[in-house]
N, CA, C and O of each residue as an XYZ file, in Angstrom:
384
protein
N      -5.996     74.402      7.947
C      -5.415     73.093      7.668
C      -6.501     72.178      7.106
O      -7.405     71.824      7.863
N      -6.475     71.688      5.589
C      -7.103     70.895      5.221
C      -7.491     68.997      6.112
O      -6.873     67.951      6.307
N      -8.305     69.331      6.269
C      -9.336     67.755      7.007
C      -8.600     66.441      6.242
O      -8.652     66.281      5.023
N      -8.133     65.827      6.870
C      -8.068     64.350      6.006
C      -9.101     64.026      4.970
O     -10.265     64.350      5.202
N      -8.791     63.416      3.843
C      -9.907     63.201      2.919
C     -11.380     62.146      3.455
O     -12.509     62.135      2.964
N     -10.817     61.318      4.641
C     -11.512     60.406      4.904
C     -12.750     60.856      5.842
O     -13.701     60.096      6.026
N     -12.667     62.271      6.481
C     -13.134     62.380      7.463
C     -14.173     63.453      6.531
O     -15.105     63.999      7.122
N     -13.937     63.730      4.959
C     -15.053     64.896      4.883
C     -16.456     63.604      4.401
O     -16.519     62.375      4.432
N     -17.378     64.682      3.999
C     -18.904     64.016      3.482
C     -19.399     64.791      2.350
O     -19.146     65.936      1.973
N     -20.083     63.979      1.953
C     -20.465     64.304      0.461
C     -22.122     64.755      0.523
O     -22.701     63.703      0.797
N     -22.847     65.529      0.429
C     -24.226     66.002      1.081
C     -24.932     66.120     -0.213
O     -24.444     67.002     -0.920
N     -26.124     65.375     -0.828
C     -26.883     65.616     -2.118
C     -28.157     66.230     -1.693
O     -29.049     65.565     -1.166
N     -28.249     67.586     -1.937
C     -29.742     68.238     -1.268
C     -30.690     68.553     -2.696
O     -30.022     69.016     -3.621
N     -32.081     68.365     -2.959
C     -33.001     68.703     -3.677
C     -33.843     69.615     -2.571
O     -34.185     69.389     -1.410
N     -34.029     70.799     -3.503
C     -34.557     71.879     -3.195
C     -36.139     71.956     -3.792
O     -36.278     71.894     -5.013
N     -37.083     72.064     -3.105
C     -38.455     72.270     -3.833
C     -39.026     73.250     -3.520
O     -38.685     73.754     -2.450
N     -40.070     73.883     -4.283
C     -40.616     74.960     -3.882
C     -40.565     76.063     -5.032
O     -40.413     75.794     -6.223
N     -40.665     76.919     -4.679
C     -40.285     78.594     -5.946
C     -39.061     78.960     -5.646
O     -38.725     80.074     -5.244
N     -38.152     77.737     -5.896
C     -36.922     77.924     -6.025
C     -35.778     78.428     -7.493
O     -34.572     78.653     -7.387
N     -36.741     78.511     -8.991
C     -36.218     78.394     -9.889
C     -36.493     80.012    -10.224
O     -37.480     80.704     -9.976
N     -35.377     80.302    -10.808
C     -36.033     82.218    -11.475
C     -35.919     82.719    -10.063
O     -36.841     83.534    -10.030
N     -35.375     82.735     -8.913
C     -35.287     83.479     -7.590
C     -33.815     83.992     -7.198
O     -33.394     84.771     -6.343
N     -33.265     83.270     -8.126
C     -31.458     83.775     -7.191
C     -31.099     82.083     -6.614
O     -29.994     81.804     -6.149
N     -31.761     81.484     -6.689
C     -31.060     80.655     -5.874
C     -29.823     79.672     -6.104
O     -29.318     79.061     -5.163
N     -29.540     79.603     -6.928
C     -28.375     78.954     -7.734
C     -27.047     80.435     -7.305
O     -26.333     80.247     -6.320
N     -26.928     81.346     -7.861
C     -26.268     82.340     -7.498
C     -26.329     82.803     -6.235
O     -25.490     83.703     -6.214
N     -26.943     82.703     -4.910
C     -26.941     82.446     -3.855
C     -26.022     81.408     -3.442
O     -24.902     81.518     -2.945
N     -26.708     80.365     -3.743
C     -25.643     79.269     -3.062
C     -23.805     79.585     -3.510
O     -22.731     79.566     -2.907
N     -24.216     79.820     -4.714
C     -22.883     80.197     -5.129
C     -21.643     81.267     -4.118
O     -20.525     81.002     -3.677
N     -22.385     82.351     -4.061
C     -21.876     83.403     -3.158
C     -21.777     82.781     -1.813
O     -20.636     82.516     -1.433
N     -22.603     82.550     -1.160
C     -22.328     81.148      0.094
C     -21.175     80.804      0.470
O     -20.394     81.203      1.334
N     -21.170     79.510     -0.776
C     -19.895     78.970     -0.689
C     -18.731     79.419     -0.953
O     -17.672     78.839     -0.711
N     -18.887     80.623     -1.534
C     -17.413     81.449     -1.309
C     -16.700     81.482     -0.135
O     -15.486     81.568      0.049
N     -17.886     81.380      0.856
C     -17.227     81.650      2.367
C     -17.027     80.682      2.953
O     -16.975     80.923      4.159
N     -16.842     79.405      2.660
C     -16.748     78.394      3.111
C     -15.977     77.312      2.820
O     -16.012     77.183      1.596
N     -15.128     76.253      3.435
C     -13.831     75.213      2.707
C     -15.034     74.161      2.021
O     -15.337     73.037      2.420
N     -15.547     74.848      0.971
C     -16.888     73.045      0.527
C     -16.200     73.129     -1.004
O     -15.484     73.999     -1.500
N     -16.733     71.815     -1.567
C     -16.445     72.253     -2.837
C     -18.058     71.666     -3.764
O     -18.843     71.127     -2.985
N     -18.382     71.709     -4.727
C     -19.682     71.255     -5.287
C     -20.485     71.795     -6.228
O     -19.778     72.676     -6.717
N     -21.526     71.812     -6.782
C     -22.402     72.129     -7.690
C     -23.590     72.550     -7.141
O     -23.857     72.539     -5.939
N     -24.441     72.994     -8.216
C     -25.895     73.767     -7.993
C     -26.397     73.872     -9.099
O     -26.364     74.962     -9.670
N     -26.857     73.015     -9.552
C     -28.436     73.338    -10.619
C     -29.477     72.873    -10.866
O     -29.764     71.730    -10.509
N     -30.251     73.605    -11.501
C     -31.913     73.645    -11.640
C     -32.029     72.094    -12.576
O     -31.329     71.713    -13.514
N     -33.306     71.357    -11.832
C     -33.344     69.928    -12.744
C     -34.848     70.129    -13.049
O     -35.793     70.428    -12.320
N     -34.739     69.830    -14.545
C     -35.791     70.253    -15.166
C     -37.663     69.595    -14.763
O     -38.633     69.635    -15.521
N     -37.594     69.066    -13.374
C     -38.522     69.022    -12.189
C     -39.086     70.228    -11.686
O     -40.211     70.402    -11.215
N     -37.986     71.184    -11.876
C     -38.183     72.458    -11.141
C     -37.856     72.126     -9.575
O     -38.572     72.592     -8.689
N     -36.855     71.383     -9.317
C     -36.035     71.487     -8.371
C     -34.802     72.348     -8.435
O     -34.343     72.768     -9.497
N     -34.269     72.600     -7.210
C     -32.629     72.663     -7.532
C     -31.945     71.609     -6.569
O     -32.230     71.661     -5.373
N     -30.969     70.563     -7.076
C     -30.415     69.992     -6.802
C     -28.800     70.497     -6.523
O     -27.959     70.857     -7.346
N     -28.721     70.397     -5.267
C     -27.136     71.029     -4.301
C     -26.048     69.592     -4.040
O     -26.213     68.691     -3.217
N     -25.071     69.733     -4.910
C     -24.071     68.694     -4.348
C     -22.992     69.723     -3.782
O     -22.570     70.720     -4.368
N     -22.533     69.124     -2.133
C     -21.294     69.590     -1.750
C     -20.685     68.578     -0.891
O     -21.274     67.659     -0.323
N     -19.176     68.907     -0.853
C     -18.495     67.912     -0.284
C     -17.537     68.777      1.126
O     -17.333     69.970      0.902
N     -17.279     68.520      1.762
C     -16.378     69.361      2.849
C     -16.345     68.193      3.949
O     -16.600     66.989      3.930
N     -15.902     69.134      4.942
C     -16.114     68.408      6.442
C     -17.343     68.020      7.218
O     -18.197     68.440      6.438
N     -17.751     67.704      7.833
C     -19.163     67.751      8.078
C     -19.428     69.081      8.724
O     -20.547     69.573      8.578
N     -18.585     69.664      9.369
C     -19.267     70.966     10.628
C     -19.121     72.108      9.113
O     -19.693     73.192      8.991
N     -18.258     71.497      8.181
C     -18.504     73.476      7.256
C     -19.414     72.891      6.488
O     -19.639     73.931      5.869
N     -20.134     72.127      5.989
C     -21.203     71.361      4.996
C     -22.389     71.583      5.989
O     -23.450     71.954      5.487
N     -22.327     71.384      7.449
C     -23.429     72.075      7.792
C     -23.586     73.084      7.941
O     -24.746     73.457      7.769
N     -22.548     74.144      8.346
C     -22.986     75.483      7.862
C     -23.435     76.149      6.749
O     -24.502     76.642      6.382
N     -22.284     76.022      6.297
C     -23.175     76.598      4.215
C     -24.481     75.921      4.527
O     -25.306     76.692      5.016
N     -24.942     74.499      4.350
C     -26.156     74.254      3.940
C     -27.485     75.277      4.974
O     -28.508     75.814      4.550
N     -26.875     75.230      6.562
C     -27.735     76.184      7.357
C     -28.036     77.323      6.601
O     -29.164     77.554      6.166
N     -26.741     78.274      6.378
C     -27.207     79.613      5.571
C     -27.455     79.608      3.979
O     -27.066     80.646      3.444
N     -27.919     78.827      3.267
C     -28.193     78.645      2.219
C     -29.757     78.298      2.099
O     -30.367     78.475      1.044
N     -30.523     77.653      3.579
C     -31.544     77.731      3.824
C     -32.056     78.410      4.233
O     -33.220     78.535      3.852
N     -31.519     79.337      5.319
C     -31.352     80.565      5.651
C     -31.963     81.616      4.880
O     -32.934     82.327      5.139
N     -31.178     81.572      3.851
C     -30.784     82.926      2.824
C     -32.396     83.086      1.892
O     -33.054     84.070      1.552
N     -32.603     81.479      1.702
C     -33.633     81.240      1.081
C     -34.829     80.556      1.318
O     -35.305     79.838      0.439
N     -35.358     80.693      2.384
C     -36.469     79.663      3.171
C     -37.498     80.610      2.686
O     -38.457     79.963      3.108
N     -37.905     81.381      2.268
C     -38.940     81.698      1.780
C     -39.426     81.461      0.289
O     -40.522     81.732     -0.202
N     -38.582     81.021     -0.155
C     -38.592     79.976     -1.370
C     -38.835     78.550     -1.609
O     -39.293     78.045     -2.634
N     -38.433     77.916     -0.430
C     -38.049     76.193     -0.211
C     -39.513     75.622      0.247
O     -39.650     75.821      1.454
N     -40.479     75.074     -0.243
C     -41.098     74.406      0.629
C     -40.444     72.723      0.905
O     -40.799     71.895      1.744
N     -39.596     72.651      0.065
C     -39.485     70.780      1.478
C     -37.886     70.681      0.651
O     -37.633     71.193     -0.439
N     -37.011     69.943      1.440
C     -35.977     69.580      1.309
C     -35.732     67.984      1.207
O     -36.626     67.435      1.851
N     -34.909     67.098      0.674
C     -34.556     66.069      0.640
C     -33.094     66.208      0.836
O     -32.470     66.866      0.003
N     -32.500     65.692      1.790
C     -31.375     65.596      2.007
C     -30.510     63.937      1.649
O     -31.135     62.882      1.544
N     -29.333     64.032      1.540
C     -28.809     62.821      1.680
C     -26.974     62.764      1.638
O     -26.167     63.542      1.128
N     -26.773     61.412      2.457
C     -25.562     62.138      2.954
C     -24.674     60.737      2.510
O     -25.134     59.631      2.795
N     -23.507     60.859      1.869
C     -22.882     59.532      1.712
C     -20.790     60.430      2.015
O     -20.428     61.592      2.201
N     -20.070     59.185      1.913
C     -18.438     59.956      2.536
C     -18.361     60.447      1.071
O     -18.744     59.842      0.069
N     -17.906     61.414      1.134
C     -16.843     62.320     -0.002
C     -16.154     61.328     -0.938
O     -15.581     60.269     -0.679
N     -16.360     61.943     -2.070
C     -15.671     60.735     -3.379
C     -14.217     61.696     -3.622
O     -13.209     61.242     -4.163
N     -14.355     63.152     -3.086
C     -12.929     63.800     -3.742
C     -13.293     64.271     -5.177
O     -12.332     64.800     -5.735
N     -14.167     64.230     -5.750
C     -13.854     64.210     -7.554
C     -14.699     65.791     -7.865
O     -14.959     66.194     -8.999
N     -15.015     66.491     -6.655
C     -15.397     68.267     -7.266
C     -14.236     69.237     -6.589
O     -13.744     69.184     -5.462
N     -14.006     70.048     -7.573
C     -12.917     71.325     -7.197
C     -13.730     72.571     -7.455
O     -14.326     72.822     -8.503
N     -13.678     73.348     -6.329
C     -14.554     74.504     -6.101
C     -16.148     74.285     -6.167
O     -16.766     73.220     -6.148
N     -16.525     75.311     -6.232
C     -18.054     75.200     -6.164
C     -18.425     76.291     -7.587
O     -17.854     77.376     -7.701
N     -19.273     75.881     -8.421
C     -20.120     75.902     -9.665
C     -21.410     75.935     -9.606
O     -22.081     75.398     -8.724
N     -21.822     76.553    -10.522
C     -23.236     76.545    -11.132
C     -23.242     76.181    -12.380
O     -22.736     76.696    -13.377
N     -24.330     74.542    -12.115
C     -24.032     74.105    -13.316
C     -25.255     74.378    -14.614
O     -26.203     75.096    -14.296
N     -25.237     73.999    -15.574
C     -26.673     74.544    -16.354
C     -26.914     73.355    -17.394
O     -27.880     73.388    -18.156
C-alpha cells in the first residue's frame, strides 16, 4: 500500500571518493529495483556521484544503507541531505 504523499522524503546524497568508473551508478540502479524509492544517479563532473531519491523514510533508509553497503570501499565521505518529497521522479534512472 502506497504511503501518503505527505509522509515520504526526498534524500540528496553526494558520493566522494573512487566512486566514478566502479559500477556505482549501475549498482545503485540494481538496488533500487528492490525497493518502493523512486530517483536518479549520476556522475557530476567533480567526480562525485550525486544520488537523488524520494520514498518513505524507513525504504530511503534502506536502499541508501545497502547502496553504502554494496560500495564502501569506494566512498570516502558522504554528504547527505534531506528535505519532504516534491513527487516530480517516476522510477529510478541513471542519468548521464
Amino acid at each position: 500500500m502506497a504511503e501518503p504523499a505527505g509522509t515520504n522524503e526526498r534524500r540528496t546524497v553526494y558520493f566522494s571518493g573512487r566512486v566514478q568508473g566502479v559500477g556505482f551508478r549501475a549498482t545503485a540502479w540494481s538496488i533500487a529495483s528492490r525497493y518502493d524509492v523512486s530517483g536518479y544517479v549520476r556522475n557530476l563532473p567533480d567526480g562525485r556521484v550525486e544520488l537523488v531519491v524520494e520514498g518513505a523514510p524507513e525504504e530511503v533508509e534502506r536502499f541508501l544503507a545497502e547502496v553504502k553497503d554494496a560500495m564502501s570501499h569506494y566512498i570516502r565521505d558522504v554528504e547527505e541531505y534531506r528535505e519532504p518529497a516534491r513527487g516530480d521522479l517516476i522510477g529510478f534512472e541513471i542519468r548521464y
